[in-house]
N, CA, C and O atoms as a GROMACS GRO file, in nm:
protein
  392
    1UNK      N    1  -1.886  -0.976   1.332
    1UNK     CA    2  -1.895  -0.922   1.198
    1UNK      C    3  -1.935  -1.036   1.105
    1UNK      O    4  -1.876  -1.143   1.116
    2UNK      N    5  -2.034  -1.019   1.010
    2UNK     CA    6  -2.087  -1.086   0.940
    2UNK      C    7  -1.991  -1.156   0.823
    2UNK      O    8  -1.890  -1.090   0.797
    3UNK      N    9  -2.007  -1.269   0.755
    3UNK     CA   10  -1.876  -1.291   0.663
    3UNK      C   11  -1.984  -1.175   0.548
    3UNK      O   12  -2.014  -1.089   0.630
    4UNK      N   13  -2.032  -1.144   0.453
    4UNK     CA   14  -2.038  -1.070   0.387
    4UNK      C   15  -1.985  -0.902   0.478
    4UNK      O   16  -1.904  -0.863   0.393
    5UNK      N   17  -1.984  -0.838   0.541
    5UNK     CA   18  -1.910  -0.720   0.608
    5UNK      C   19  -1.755  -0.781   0.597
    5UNK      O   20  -1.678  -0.720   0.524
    6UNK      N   21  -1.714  -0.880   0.654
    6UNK     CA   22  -1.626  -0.896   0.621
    6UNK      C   23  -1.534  -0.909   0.436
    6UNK      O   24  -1.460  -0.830   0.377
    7UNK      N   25  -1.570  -1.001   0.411
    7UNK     CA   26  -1.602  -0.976   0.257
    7UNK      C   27  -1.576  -0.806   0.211
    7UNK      O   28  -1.493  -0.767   0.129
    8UNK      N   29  -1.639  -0.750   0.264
    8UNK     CA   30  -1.633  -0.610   0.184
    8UNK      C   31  -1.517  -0.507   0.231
    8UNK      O   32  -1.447  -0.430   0.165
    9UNK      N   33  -1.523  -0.541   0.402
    9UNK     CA   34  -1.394  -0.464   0.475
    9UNK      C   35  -1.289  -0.473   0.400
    9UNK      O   36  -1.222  -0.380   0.354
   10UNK      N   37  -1.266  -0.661   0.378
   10UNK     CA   38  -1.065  -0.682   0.319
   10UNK      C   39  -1.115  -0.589   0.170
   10UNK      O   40  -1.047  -0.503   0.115
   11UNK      N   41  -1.240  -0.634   0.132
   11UNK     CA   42  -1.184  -0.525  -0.061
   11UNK      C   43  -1.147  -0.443  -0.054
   11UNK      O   44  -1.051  -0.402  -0.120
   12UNK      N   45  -1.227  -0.363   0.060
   12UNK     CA   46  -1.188  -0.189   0.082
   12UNK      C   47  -1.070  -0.165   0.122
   12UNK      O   48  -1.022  -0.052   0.116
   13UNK      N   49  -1.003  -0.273   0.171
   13UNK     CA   50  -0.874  -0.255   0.212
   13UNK      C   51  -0.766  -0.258   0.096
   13UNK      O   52  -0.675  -0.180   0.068
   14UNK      N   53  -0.822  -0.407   0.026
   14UNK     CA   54  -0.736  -0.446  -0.094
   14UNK      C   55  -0.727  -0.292  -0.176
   14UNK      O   56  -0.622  -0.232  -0.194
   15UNK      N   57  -0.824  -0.258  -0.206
   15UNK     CA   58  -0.878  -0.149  -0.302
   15UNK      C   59  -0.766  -0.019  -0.256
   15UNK      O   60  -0.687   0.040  -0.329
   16UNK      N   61  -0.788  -0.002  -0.127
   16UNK     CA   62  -0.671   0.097  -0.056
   16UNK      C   63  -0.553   0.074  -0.081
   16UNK      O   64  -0.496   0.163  -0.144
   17UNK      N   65  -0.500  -0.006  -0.057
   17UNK     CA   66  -0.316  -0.077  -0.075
   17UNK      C   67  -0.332  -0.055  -0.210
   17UNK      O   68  -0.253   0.034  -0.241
   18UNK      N   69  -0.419  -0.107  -0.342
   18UNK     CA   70  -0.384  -0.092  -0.445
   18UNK      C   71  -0.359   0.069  -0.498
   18UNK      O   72  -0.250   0.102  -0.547
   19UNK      N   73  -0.426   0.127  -0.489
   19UNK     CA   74  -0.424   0.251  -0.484
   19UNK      C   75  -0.283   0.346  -0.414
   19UNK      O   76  -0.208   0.406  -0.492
   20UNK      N   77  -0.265   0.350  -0.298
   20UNK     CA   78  -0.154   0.326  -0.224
   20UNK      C   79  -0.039   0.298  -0.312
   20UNK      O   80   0.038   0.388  -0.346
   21UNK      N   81  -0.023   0.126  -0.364
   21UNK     CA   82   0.116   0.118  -0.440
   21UNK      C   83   0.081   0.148  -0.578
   21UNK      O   84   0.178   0.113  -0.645
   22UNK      N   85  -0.014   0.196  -0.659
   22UNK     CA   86  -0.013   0.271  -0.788
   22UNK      C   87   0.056   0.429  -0.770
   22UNK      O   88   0.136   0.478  -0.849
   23UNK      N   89   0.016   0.482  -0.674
   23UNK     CA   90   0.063   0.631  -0.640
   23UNK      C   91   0.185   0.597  -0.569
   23UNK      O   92   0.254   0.698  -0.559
   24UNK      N   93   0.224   0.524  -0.532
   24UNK     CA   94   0.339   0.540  -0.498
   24UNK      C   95   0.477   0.504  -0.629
   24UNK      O   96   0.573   0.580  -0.623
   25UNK      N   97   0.479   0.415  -0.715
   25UNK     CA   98   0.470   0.391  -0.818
   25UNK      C   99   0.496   0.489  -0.912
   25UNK      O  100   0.600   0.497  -0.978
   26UNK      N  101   0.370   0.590  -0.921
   26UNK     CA  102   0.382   0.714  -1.009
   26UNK      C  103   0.448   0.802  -0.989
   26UNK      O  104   0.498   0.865  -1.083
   27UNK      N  105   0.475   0.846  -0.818
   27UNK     CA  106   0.567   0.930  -0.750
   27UNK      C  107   0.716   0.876  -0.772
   27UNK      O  108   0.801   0.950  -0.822
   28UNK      N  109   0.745   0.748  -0.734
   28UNK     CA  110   0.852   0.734  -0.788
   28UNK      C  111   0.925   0.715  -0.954
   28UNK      O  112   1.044   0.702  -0.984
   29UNK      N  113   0.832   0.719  -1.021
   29UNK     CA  114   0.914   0.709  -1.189
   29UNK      C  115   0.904   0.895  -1.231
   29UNK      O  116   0.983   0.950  -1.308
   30UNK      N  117   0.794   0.964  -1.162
   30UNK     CA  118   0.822   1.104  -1.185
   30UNK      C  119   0.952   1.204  -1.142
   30UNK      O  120   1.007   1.299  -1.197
   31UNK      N  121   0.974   1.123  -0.998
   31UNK     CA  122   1.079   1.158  -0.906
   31UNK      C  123   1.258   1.134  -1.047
   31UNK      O  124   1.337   1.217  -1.093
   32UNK      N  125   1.250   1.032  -1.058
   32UNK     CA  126   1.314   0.974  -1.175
   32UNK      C  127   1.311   1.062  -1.317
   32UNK      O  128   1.405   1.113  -1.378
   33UNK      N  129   1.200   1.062  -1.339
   33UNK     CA  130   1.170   1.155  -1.464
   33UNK      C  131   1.232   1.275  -1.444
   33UNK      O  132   1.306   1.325  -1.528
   34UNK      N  133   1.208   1.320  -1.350
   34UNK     CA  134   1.240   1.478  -1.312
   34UNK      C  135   1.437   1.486  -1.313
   34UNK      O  136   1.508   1.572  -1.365
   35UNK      N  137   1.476   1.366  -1.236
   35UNK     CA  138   1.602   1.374  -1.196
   35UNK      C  139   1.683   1.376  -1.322
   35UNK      O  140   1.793   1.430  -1.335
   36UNK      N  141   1.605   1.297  -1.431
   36UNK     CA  142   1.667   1.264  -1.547
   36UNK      C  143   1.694   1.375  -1.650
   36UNK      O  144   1.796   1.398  -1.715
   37UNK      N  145   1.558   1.446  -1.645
   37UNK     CA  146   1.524   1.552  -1.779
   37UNK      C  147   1.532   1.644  -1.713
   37UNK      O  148   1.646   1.685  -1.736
   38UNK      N  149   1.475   1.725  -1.626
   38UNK     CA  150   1.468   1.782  -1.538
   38UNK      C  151   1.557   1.909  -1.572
   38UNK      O  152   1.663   1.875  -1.625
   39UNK      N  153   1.540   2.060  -1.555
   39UNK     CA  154   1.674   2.096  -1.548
   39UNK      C  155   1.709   2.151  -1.407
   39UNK      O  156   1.732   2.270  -1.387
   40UNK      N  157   1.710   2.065  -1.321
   40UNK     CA  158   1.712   2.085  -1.155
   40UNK      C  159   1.884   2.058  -1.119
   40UNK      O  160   1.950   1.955  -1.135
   41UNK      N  161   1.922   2.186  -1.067
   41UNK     CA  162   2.066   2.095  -1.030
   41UNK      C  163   2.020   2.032  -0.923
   41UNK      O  164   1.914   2.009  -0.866
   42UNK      N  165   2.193   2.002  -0.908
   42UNK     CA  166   2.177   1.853  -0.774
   42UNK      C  167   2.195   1.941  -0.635
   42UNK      O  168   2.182   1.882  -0.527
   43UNK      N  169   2.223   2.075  -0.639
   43UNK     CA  170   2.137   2.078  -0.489
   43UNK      C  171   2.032   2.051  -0.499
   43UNK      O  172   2.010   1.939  -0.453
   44UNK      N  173   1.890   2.130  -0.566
   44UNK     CA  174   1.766   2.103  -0.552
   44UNK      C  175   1.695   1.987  -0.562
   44UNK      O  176   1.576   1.993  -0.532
   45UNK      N  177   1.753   1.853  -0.608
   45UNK     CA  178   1.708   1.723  -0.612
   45UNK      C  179   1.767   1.711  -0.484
   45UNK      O  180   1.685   1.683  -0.396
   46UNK      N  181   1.904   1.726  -0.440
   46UNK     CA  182   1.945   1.673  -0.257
   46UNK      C  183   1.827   1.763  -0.179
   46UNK      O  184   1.732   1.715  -0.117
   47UNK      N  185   1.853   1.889  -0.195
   47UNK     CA  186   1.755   1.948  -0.058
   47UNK      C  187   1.588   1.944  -0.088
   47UNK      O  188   1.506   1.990  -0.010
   48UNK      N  189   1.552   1.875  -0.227
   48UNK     CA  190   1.378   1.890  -0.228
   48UNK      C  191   1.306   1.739  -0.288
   48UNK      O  192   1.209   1.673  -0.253
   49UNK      N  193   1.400   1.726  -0.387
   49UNK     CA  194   1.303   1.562  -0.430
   49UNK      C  195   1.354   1.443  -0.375
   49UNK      O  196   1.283   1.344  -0.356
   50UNK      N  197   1.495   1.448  -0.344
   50UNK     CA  198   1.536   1.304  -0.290
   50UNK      C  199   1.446   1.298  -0.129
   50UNK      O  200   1.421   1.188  -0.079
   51UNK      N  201   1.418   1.385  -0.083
   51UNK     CA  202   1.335   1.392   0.114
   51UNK      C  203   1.166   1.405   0.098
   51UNK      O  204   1.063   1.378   0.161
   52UNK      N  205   1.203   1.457  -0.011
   52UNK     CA  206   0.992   1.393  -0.054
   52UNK      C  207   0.988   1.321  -0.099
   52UNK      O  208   0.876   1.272  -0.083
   53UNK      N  209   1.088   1.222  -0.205
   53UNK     CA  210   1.062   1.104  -0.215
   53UNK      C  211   1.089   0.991  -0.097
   53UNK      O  212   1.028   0.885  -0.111
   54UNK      N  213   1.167   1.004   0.007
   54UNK     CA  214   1.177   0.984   0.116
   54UNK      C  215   1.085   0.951   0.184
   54UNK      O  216   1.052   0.835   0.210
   55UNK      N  217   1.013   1.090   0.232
   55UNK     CA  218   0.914   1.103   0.311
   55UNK      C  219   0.794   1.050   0.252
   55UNK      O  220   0.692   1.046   0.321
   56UNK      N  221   0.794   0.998   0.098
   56UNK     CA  222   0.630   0.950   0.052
   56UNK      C  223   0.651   0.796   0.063
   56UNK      O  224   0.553   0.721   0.063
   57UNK      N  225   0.765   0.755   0.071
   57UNK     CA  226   0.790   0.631   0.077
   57UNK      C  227   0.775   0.568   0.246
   57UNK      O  228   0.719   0.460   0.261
   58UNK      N  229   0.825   0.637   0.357
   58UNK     CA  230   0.787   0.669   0.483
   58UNK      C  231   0.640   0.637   0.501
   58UNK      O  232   0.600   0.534   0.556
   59UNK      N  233   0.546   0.754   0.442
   59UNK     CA  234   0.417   0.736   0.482
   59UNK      C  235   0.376   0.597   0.428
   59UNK      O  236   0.306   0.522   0.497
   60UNK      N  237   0.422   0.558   0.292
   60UNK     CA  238   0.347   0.450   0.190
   60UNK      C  239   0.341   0.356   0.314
   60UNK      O  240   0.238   0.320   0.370
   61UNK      N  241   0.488   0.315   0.353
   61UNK     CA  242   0.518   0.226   0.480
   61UNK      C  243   0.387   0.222   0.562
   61UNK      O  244   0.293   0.146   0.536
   62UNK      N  245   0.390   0.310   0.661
   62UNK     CA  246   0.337   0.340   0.763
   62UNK      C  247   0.177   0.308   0.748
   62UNK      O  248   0.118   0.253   0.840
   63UNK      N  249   0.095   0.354   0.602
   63UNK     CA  250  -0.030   0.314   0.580
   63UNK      C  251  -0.055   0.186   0.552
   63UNK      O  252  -0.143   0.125   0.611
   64UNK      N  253   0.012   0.137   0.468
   64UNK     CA  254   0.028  -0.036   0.477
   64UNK      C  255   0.035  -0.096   0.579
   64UNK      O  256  -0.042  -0.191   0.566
   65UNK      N  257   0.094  -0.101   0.702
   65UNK     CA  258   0.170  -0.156   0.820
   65UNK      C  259  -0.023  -0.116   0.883
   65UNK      O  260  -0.072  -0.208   0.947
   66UNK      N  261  -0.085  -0.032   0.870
   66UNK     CA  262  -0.217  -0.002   0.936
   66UNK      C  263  -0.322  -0.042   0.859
   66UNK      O  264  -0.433  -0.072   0.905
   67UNK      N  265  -0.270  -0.046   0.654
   67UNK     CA  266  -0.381  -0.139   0.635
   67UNK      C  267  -0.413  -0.211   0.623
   67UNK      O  268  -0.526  -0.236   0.665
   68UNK      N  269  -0.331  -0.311   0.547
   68UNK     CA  270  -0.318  -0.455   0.541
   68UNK      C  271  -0.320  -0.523   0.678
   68UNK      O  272  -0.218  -0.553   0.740
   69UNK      N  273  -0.464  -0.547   0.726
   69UNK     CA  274  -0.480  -0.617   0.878
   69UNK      C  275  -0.586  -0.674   0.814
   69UNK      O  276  -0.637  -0.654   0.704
   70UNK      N  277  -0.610  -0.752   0.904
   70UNK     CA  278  -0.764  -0.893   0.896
   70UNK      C  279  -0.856  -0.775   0.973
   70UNK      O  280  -0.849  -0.715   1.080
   71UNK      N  281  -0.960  -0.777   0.838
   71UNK     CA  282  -1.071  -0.725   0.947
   71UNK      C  283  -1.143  -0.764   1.074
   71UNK      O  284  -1.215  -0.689   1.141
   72UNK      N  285  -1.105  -0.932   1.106
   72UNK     CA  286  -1.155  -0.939   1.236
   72UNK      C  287  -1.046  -0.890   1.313
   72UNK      O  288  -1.050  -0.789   1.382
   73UNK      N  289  -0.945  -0.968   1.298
   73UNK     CA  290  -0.829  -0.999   1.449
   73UNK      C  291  -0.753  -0.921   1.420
   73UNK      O  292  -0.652  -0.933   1.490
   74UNK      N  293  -0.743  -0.784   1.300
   74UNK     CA  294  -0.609  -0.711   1.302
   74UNK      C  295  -0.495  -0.725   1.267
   74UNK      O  296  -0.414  -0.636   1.243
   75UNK      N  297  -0.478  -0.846   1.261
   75UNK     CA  298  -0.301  -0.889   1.256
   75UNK      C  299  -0.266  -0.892   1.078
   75UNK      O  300  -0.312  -0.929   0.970
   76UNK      N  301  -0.157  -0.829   1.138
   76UNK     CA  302  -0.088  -0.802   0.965
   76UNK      C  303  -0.092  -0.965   0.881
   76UNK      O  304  -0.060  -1.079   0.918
   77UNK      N  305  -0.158  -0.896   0.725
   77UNK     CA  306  -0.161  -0.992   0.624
   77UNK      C  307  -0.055  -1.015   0.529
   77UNK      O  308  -0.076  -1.064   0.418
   78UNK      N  309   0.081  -0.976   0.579
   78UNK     CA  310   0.161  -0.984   0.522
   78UNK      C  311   0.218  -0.983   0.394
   78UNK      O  312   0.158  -0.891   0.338
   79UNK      N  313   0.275  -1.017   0.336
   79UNK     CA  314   0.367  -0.964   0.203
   79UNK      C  315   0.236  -1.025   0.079
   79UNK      O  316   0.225  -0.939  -0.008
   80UNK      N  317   0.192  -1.082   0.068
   80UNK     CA  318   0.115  -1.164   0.018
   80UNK      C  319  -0.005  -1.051  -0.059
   80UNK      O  320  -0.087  -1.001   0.018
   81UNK      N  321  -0.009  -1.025  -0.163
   81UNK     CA  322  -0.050  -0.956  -0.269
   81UNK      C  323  -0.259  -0.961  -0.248
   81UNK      O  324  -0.344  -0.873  -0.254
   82UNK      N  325  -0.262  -1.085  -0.228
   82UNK     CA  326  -0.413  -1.152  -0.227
   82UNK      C  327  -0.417  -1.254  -0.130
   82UNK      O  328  -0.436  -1.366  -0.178
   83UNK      N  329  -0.406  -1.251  -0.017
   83UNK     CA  330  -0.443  -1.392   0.071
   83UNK      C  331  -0.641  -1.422   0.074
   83UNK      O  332  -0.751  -1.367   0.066
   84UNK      N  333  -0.568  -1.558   0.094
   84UNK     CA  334  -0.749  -1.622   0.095
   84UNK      C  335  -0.835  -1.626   0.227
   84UNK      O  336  -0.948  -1.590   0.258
   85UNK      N  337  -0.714  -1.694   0.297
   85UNK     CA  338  -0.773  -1.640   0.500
   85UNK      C  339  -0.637  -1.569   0.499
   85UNK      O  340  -0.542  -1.551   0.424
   86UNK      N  341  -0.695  -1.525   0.666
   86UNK     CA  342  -0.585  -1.461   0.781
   86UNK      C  343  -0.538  -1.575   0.847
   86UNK      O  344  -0.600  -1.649   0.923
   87UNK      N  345  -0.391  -1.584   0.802
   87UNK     CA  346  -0.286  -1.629   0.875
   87UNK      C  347  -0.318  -1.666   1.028
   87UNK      O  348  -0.312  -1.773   1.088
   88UNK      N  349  -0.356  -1.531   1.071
   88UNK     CA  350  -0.363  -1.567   1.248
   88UNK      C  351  -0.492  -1.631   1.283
   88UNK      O  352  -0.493  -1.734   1.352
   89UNK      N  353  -0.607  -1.572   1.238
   89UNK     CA  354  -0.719  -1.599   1.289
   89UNK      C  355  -0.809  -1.721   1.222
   89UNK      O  356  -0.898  -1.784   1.279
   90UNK      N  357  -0.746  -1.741   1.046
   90UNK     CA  358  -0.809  -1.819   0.963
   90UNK      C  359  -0.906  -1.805   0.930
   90UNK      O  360  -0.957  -1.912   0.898
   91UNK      N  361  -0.993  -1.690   0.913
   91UNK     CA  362  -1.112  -1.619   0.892
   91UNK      C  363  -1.044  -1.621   0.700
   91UNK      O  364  -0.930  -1.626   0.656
   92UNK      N  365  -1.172  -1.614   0.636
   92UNK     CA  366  -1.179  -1.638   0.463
   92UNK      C  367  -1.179  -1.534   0.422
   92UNK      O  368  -1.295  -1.492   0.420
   93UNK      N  369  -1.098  -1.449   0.378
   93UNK     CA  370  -1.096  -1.338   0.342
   93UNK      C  371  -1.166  -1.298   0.178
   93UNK      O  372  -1.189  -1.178   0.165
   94UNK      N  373  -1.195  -1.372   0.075
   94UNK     CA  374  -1.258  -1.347  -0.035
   94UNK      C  375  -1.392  -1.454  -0.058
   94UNK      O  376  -1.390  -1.509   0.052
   95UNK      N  377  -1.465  -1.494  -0.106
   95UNK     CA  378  -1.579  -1.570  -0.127
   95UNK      C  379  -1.547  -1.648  -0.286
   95UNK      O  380  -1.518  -1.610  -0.399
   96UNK      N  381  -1.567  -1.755  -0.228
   96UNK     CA  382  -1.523  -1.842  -0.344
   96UNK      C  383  -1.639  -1.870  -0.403
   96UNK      O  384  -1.746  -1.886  -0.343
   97UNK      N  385  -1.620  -1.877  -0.548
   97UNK     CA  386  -1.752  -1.902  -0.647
   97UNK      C  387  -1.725  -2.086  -0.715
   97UNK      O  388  -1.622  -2.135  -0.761
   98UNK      N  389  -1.848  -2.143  -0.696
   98UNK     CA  390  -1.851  -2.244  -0.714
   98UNK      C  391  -1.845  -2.267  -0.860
   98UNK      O  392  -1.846  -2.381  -0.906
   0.00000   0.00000   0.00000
């Protein structure tokens, strides 16, 4: 893979995760919103919003853990918001401007 393909893979990725933790983000302060103002009793927050907020937090997991990888070697890029290489492989993950 070319370093420009590469270059564009991690954005599309970055671009994904960001997206990803904005909606996840929004789901949770609505989840909140709702619990607060809401006029939901507390069965219907136990049996409907506390297990979808659950379950969106579940998936958030699960897509991260698959997207945040190095487009060459795969291996998770860990907690790290913006890395410059991959940890494992040391491949340059953004293009530096002189």
């Amino acid at each position: 893979m070319s370093s420009q393909n590469l270059f564009r893979a991690y954005q599309r990725k970055k671009k994904n995760q960001s997206i990803a933790t904005f909606s996840l983000i929004i789901f949770a302060l609505a989840g909140m919103i709702l619990n607060e103002y809401g006029k939901f009793n507390t069965e219907i927050i136990q049996k409907y919003i506390v297990p979808a907020m659950i379950l969106v937090l579940i998936l958030f997991i699960v897509f991260s853990l698959q997207n945040w990888r190095c487009p060459r070697c795969r291996a998770y890029l860990g907690r790290e918001m913006n890395p410059k290489f991959c940890k494992n492989c040391g491949v340059q993950l953004v293009e530096f401007i002189d």
